[in-house]
C-alpha positions as CSV (number, residue, x, y, z in Angstrom):
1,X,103.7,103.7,96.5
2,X,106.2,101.8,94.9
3,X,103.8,99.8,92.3
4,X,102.6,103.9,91.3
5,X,105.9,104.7,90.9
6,X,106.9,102.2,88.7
7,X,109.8,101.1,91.5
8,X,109.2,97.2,91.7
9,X,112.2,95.7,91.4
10,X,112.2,93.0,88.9
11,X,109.1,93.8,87.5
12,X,109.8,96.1,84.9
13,X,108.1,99.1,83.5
14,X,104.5,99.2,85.1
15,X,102.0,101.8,82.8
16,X,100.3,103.8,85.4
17,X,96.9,103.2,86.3
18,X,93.9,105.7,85.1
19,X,92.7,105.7,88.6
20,X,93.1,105.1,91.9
21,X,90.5,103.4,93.9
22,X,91.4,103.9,97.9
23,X,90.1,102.5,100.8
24,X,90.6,104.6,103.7
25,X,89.8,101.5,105.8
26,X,92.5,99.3,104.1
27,X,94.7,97.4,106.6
28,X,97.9,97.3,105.4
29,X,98.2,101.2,105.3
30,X,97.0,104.2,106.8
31,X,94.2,105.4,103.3
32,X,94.4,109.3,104.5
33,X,98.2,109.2,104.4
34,X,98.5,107.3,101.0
35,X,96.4,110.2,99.3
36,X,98.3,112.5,100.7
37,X,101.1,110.8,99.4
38,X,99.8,110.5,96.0
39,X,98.6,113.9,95.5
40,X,101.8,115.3,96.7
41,X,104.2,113.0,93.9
42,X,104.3,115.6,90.8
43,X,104.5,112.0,88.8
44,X,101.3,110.7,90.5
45,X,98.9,113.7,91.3
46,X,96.9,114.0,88.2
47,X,95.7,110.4,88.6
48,X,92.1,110.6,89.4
49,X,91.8,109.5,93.6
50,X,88.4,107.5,94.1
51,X,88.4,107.2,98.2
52,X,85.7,104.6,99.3
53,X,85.0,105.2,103.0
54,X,82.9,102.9,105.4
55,X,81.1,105.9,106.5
56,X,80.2,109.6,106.5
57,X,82.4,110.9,109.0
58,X,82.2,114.4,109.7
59,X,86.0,114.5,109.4
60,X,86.4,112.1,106.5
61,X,84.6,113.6,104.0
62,X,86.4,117.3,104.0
63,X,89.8,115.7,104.7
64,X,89.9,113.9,101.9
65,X,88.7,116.3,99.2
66,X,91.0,118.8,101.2
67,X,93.9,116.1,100.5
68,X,92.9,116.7,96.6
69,X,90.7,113.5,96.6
70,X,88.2,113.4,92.8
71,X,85.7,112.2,94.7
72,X,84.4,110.2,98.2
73,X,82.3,108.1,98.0
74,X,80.5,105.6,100.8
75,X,81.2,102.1,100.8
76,X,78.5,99.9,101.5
77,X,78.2,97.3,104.0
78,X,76.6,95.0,101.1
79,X,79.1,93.4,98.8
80,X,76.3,93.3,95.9
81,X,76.0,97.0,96.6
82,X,79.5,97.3,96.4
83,X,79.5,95.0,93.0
84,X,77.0,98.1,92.1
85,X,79.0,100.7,93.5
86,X,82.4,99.8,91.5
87,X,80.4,99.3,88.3
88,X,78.5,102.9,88.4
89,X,82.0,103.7,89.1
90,X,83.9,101.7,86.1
91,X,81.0,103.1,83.5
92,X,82.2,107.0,85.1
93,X,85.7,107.0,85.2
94,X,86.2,105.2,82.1
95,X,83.5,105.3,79.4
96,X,82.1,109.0,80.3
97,X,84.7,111.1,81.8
98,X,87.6,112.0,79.5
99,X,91.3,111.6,80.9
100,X,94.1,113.3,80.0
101,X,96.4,111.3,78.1
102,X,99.8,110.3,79.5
């Protein structure tokens, strides 16, 4: 949260990113929690929040888009896949969909 935020020490001013890309699987946090986080921060909320899941999970999928999640979407066991799966998602977010400017 602190790299969103712009709060690195010694860093400087970071610009914030266009979109987030969360893992809910990531092991250094807890993916549910971050969103929830994110979507909360009046600074950080309007920043599209891509979750990549490692399945279908009955409970997943409505927790997340309940959390304010843009979209879920299932990660693949494949890394090629998943080479596909973040370029389908690259062309989307940034060459077809039109962001509001900051």
């Amino acid at each position: 949260m602190q790299v969103l935020r712009e709060e690195t020490p010694g860093h400087g001013r970071r610009r914030k990113p266009d979109a987030i890309l969360l893992s809910l699987s990531d092991t250094c946090c807890d993916g549910h929690d971050l969103l929830q986080k994110i979507k909360a921060d009046e600074n950080l909320r309007r920043i599209p929040a891509l979750v990549l899941g490692g399945s279908d999970a009955a409970g997943d999928v409505p927790e997340v888009y309940s959390a304010h999640a843009n979209c879920y979407i299932r990660k693949p066991a494949d890394p090629e896949q998943l080479v596909d799966v973040v370029r389908v998602i690259e062309r989307f977010w940034f060459r077809i969909v039109t962001l509001p400017t900051r």
